[in-house]
C-alpha positions in Angstrom: -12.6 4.9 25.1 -14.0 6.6 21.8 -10.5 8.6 20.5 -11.3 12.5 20.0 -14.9 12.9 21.2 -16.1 16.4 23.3 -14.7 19.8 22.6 -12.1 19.8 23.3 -11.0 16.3 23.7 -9.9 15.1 27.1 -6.5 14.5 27.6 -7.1 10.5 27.1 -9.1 10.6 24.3 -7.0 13.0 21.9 -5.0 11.5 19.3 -1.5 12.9 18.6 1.6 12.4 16.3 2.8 9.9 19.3 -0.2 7.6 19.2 -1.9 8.2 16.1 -1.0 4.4 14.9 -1.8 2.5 18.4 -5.5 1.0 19.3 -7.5 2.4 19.8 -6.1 5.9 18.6 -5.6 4.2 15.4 -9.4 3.8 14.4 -9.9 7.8 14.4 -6.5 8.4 12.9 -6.8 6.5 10.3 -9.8 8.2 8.8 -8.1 11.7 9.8 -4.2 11.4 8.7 -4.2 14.7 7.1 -5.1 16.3 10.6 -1.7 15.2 12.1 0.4 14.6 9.8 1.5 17.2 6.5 0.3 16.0 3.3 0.2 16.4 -0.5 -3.3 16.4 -2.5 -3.5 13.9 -5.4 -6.4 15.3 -7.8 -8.9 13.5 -9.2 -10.4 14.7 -12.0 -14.5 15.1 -10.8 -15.7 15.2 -15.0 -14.3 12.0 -15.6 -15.7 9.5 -12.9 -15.1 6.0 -13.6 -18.7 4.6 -12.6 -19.2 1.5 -10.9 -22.3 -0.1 -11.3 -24.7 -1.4 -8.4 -25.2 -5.2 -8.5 -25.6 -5.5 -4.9 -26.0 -9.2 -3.3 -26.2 -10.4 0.2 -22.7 -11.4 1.7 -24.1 -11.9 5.1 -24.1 -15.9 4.3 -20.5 -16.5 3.1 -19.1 -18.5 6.1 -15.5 -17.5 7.0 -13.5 -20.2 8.9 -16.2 -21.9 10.3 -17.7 -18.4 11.4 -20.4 -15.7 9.7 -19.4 -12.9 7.8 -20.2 -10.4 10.2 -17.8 -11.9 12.5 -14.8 -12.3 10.1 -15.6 -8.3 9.3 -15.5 -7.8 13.5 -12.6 -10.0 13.9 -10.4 -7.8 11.2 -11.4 -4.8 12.7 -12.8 -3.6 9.6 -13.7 0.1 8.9 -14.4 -0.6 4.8 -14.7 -3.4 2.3 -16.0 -2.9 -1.4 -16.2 -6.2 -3.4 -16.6 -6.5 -6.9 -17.4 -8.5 -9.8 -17.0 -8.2 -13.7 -16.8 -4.0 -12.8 -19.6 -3.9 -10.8 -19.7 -3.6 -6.7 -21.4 -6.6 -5.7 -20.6 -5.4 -1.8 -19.9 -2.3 0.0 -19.9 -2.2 3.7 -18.4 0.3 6.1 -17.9 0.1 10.2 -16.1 2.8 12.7 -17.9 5.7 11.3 -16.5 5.0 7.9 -18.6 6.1 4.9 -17.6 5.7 0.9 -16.3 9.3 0.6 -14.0 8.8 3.6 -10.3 8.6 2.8 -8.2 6.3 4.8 -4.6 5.1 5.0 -3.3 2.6 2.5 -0.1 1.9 4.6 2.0 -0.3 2.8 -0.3 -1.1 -0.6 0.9 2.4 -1.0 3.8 0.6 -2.2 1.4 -1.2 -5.0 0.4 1.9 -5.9 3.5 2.9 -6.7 4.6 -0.1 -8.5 1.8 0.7 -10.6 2.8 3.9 -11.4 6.7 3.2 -12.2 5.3 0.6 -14.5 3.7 3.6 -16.5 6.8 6.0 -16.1 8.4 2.7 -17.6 6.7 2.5 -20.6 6.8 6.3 -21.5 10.5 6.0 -21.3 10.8 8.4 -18.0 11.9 5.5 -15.6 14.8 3.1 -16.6 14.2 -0.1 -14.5 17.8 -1.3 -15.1 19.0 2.5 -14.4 22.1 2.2 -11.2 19.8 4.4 -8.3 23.0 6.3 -7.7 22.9 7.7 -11.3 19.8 9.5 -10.2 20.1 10.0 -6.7 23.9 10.8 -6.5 23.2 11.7 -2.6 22.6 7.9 -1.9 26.1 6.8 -3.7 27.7 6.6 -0.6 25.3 4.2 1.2 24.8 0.6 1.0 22.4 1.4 -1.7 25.9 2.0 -4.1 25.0 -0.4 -7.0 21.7 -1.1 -6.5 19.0 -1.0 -9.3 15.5 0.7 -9.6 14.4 -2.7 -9.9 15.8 -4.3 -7.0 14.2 -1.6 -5.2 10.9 -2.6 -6.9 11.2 -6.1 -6.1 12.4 -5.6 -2.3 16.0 -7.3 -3.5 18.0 -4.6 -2.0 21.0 -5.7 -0.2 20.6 -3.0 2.6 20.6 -3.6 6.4 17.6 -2.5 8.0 15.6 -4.1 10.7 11.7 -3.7 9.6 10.2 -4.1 13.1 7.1 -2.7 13.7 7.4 -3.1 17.6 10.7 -1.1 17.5 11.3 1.6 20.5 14.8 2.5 19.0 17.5 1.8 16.3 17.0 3.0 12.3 13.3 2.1 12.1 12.4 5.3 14.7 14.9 7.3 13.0 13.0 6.7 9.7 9.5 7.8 11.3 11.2 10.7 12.5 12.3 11.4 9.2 9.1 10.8 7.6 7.5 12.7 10.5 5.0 10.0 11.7 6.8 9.9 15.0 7.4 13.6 17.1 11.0 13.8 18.3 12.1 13.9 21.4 13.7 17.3 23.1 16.6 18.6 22.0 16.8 16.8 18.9 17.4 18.3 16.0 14.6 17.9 13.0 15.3 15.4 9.8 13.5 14.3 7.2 14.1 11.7 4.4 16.0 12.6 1.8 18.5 13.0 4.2 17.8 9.6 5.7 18.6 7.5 3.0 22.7 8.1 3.0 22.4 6.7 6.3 21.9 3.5 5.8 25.6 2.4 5.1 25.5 -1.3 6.2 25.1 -4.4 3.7 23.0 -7.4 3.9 23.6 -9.3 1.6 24.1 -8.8 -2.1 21.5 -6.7 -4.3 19.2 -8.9 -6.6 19.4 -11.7 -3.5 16.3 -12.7 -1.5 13.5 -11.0 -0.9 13.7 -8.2 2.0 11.6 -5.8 2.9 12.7 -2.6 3.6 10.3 0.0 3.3 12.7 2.7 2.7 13.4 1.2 -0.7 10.2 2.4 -1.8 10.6 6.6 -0.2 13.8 6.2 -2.3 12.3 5.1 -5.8 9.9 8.0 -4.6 13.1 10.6 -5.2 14.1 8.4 -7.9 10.4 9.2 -9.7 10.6 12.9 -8.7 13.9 13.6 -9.9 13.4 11.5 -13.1 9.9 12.9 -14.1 11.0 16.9 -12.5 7.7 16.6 -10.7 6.4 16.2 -7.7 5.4 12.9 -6.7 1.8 13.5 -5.6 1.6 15.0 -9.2 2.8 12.8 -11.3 0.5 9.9 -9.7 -2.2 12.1 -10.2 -1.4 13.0 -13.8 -0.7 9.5 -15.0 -3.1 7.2 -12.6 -5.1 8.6 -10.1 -7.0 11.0 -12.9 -7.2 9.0 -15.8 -8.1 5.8 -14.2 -11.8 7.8 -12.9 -11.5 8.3 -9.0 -14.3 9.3 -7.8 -12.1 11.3 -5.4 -8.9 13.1 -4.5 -6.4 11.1 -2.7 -3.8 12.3 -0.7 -0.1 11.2 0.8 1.7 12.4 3.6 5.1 14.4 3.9 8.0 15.3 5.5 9.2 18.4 6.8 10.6 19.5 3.1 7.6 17.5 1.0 9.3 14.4 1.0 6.6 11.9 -0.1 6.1 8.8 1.9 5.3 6.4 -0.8 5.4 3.8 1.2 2.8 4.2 3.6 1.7 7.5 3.5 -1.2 7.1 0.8 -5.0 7.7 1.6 -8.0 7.5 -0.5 -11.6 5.9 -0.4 -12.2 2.3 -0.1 -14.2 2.3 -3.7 -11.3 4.2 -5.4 -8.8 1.7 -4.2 -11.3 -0.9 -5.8 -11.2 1.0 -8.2 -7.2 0.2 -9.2 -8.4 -3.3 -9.0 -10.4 -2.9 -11.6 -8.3 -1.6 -14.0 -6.0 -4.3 -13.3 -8.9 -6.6 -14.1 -9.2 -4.8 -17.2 -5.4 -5.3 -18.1 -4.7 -1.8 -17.6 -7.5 -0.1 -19.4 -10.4 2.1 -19.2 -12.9 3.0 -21.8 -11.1 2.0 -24.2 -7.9 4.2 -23.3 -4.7 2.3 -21.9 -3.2 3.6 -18.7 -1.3 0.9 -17.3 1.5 -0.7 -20.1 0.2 -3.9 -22.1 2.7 -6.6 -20.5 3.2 -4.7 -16.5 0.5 -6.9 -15.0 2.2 -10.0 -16.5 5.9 -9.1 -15.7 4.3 -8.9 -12.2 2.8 -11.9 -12.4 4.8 -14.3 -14.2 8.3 -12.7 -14.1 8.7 -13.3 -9.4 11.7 -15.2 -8.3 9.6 -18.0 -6.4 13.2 -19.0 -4.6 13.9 -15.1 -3.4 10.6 -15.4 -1.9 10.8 -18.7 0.1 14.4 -17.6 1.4 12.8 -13.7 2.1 10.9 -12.4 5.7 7.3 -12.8 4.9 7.2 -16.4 3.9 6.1 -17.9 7.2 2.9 -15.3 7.2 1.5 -17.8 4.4 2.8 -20.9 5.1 2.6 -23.7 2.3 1.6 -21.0 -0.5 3.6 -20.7 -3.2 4.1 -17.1 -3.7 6.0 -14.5 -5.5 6.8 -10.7 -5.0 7.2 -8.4 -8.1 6.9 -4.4 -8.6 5.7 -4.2 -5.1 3.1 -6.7 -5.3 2.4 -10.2 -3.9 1.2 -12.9 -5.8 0.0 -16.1 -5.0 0.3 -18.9 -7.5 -2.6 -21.4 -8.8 -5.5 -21.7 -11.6 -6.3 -17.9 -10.9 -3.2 -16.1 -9.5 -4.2 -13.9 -6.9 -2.3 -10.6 -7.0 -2.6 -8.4 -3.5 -1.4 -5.8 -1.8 -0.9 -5.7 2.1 -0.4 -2.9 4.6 -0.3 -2.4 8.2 -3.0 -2.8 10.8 -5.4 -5.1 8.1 -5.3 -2.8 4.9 -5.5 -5.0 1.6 -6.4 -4.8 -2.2 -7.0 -8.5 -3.7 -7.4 -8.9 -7.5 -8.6 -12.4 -9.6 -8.2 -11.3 -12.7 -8.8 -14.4 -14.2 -12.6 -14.2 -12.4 -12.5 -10.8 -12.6 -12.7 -10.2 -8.7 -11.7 -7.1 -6.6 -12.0 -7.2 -3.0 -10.7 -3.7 -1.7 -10.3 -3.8 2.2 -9.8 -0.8 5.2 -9.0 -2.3 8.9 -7.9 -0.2 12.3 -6.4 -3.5 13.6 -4.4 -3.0 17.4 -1.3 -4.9 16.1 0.8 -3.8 12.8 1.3 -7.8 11.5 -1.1 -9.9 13.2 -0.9 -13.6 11.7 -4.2 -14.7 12.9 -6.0 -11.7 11.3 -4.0 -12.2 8.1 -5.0 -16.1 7.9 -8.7 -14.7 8.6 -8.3 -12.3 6.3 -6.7 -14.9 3.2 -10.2 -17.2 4.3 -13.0 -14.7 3.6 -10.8 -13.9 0.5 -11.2 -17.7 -0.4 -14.6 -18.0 0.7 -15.7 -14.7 -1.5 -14.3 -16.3 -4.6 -15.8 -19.5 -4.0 -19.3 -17.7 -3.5 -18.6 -15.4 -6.5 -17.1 -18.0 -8.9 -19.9 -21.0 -7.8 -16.8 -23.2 -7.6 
């Protein structure tokens, strides 16, 4: 089956807001999120292009697993993968019809880039991490986010009961897509979106500032939280304070609801070189020719400042068994000599950064299966086995 080829379409091959995130609808969709689902622009700013330089090698003999490279980049379903070194792009490969200019769903590094972004909001005194979210968001005071803190919502330490299940046919998780409008609704019912979502989550689990769970809704709320603290737009402000000054090479954009609710935590798309790109400046501590974008000190908080013991006692633990890991600000780190600070979304999308060795290793996938363990342990190989190639060590 090749998803949305003839004209039109035959009735198995189109892709729609009902299957737009299942296999193999998924590898068109992803590419194509604008076309089904409403969206924002984030602008890039085409006179200011951060450059990367060319300092292309052969990848083709890192073994992965006991396997090629070719087959760890069939294996993971991959549609894009940009690697680079000391700021230049030492690989660039692209599968699925994917090219460099093609923008394609971040899922939940979206999430990265937002902790990114609060970190700047932050420092400019805009954003109060210690702030009570019901100060800002008085809609949510009633719901079990009453007492909670911007940065328990940063950290996924938000004592609110929701079951994150991917595999879900019912209960809060397809009330939230239907909010978010990644899922159609079903006759006769009656339209919602997600600011009006968020006061319906009334149930506790567990104390705020206890161990680490994700909810993605957390991060659609510090979304509001940015938009009613900045009085802008959310798509704007990213592009005013990151997406413009960092050098992308090309607009982004991020999807919406119904009323232009921003779905921060999934709903981001750009190119797989201007997600590298992000990377890089975190490389670079934050700076760009000179100029500082992201606040001396974020990177570090992130990671240095992770409750190791939140993590162990949280729900993604047992996808990296044995690794001692931390979550902070919407990114995961993995302790050692050279911490390695990722992102992770949905379906195999990833952003991997060494700072210490100054290696970025940006990564687009159409996998079938949202959280595939076997894919993610492939996946957390290659990454070893590119940093082993790329370090000599």
């Amino acid at each position: 089956m090749h998803p949305m080829t003839g004209f039109p379409p035959s009735a198995d091959d189109q892709v729609t807001l009902a299957n737009w995130r299942t296999s193999p609808f998924n590898r068109w969709a992803f590419q194509h999120v604008r076309e089904i689902v409403p969206s924002a622009d984030i602008a890039n700013d085409p006179d200011h292009v951060w450059a990367l330089p060319d300092a292309s090698m052969d990848l083709s003999g890192i073994a992965v697993a006991g396997g090629s490279f070719a087959a760890f980049l069939d294996a993971t379903d991959t549609d894009g993968l940009v690697v680079l070194h000391r700021g230049a792009m030492v690989g660039e490969i692209y599968g699925n019809a994917m090219t460099c200019h093609t923008p394609h769903i971040l899922m939940s590094v979206s999430k990265s880039v937002l902790g990114l972004v609060a970190g700047i909001l932050s420092e400019r005194g805009v954003l109060d991490p210690e702030a009570l979210v019901s100060d800002l968001i008085s809609e949510i005071a009633g719901s079990a986010y009453r007492g909670c803190r911007v940065h328990q919502l940063l950290d996924m330490r938000a004592g609110v009961l929701f079951d994150e299940n991917y595999l879900a046919t019912s209960g809060a998780i397809i009330a939230y897509r239907k909010a978010q409008g990644w899922n159609p609704l079903e006759p006769g019912e009656t339209p919602s979106d997600l600011r009006s979502f968020f006061p319906s989550l009334v149930e506790a689990d567990g104390p705020h500032g206890g161990r680490f769970h994700y909810v993605s809704p957390n991060t659609d709320l510090l979304g509001w939280v940015i938009e009613r603290a900045t009085g802008q737009r959310y798509a704007d402000v990213v592009s005013s304070v990151l997406w413009q000054p960092m050098g992308a090479e090309r607009s982004a954009y991020i999807t919406v609801d119904r009323f232009g609710a921003p779905r921060c935590a999934g709903g981001f798309c750009a190119t797989t070189r201007d997600l590298a790109r992000i990377g890089q400046l975190i490389v670079q501590d934050g700076c760009r020719d000179g100029r500082r974008i992201l606040p001396a000190g974020w990177v570090d908080d992130i990671l240095t400042v992770g409750d190791r013991a939140a993590w162990d006692d949280g729900d993604f633990a047992s996808f990296f068994p044995g690794s001692p890991m931390h979550y902070r600000s919407k990114w995961y780190v993995q302790h050692g000599d050279a911490p390695l600070l990722f992102g992770i979304g949905v379906n195999g999308q990833n952003l991997f950064i060494d700072r210490a060795n100054q290696i970025v290793i940006a990564k687009f996938s159409s996998q079938a299966a949202p959280l595939d363990e076997a894919r993610i342990t492939l996946t957390m190989q290659a990454v070893a086995a590119i940093r082993r190639h790329l370090t000599g060590l």
